[in-house]
C-alpha positions in Angstrom: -0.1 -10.0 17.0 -3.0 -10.8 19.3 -2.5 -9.9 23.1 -4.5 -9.8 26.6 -4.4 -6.5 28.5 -4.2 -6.2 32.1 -8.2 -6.2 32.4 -8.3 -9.8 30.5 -9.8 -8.4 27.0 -7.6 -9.4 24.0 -6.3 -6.3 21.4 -3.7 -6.4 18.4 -0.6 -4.6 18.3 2.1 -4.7 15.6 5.2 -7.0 16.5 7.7 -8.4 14.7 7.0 -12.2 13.8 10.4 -12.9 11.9 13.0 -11.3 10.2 15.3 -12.2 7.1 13.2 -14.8 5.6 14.2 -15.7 2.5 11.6 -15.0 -0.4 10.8 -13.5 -4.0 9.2 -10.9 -4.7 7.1 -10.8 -7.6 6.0 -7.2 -8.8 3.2 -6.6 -11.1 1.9 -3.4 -13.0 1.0 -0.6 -10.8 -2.8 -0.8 -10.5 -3.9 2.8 -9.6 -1.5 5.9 -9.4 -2.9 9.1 -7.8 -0.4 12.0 -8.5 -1.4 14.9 -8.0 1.2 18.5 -7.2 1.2 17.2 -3.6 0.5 14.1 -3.3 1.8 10.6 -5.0 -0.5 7.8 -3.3 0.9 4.7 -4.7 -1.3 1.7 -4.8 -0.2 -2.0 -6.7 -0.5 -5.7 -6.0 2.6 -8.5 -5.8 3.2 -11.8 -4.7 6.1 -12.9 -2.7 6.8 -16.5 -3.1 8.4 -18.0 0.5 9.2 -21.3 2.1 6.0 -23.6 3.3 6.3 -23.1 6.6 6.4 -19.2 7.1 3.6 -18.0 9.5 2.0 -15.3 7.4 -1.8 -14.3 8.3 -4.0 -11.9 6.2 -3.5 -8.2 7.4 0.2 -9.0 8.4 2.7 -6.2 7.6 5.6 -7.5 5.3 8.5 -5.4 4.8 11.0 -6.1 1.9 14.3 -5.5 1.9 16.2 -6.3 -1.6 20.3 -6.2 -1.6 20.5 -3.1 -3.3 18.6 -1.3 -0.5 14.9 -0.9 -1.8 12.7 -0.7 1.0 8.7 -1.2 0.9 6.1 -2.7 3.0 3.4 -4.7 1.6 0.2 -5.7 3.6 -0.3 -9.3 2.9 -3.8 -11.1 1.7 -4.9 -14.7 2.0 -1.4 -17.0 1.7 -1.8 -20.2 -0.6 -0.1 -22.8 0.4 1.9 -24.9 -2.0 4.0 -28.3 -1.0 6.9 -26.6 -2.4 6.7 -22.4 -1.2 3.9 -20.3 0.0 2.5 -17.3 -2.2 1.0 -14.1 -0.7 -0.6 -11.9 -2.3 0.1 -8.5 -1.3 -0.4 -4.9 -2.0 1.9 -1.9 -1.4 0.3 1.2 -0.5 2.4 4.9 0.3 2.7 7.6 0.0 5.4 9.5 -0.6 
C-alpha cells in the first residue's frame, strides 16, 4: 500500500487490503523446480478467479487459505477483468 512519511515523500509497505474473499484457485503445472540437498525453491504460475469488484493491483501479495488448511502466498500479475469474476494471474514462489 502506498503511504506519505512524516517528511512528505510517499514509500510502500505491505498491509492487509482484505481478508476472506471468496475465490478459486486455479493451479497449473509447476514451471521450474530447483531441488537440490538443501534447498527446494519452488516456482509455478496459477490463476485465481474472484468477484469483479476485488481491488487487486500487480505486485500485490495474495495469500490462500483452502478449508483443509493449505497455506501459500502468490504474488499477483496484471488482473483481467471479466463482467462476471476477475482473473489474476499469479505465481507462487518459496522456499521451503
Amino acid at each position: 500500500m502506498e503511504y506519505e512519511k512524516p517528511n512528505g515523500a510517499t514509500d510502500h509497505r505491505e498491509d492487509t487490503k482484505a481478508t476472506a474473499v471468496p475465490c478459486r484457485l486455479s493451479v497449473s503445472v509447476s514451471r521450474n523446480t530447483n531441488q537440490t540437498d538443501s534447498t527446494n525453491d519452488i516456482v509455478y504460475d496459477s490463476l485465481i478467479l474472484c468477484r469483479p469488484e476485488v481491488d487487486v493491483q500487480a505486485g500485490d501479495i495474495i495469500t490462500v487459505v483452502l478449508e483443509n488448511g493449505w497455506v501459500r502466498e502468490f504474488t499477483a500479475g496484471e488482473p483481467f477483468p471479466y463482467p462476471s469474476h476477475l482473473e489474476i494471474p499469479v505465481t507462487r514462489k518459496d522456499v521451503s
